[in-house]
C-alpha positions in Angstrom: 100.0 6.4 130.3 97.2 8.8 129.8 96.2 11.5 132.5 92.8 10.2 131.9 94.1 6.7 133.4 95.8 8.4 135.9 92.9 10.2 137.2 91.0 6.5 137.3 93.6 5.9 139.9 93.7 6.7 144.0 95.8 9.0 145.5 97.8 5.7 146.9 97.9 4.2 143.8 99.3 7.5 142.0 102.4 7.5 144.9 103.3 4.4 144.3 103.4 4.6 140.5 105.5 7.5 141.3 107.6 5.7 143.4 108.3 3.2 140.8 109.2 5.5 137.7 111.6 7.7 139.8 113.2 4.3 140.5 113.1 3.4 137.1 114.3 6.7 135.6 117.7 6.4 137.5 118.1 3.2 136.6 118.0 4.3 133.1 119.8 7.3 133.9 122.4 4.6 135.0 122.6 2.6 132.6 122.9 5.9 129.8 125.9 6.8 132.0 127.5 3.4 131.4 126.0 3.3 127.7 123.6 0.6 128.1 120.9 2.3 127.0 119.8 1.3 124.1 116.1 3.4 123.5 116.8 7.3 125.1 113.6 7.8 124.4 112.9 5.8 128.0 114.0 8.7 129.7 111.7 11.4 128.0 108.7 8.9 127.9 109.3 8.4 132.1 110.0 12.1 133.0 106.5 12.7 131.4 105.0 10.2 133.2 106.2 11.5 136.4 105.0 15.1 135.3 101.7 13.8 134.5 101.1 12.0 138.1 102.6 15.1 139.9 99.7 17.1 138.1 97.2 14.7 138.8 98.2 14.5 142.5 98.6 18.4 142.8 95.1 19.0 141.1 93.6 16.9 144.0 94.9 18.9 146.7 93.8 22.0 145.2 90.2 20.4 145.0 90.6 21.1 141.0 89.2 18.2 139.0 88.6 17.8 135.4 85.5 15.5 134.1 85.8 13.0 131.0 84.1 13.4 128.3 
């Protein structure tokens, strides 16, 4: 996921995406405990997601957004 599809997205949208991938990263979290994760990569791939859409929602409450080219 791209920032430039994230900023496609509404504000309502964005929480609930967020939502879902803090879910999903303690389920993998989880399952690495238990060592049945197979790809650990999951877990660096979703923490970047969830960066990604906190900077996207914290750039719209400053006002701050940044046009595609």
């Amino acid at each position: 996921m791209t920032a430039i599809e994230l900023r496609r997205k509404s504000t309502e949208e964005l929480k609930t995406e967020l939502t879902d991938l803090k879910e999903s990263l303690f389920r993998r979290k989880f399952q690495g405990l238990l060592g049945q994760l197979e790809d650990i990569s999951q877990l660096k791939k979703l923490r970047k997601d969830i960066a990604r859409i906190h900077t996207v929602l914290r750039a719209r409450e400053l006002g701050i957004e940044k046009h595609s080219r």
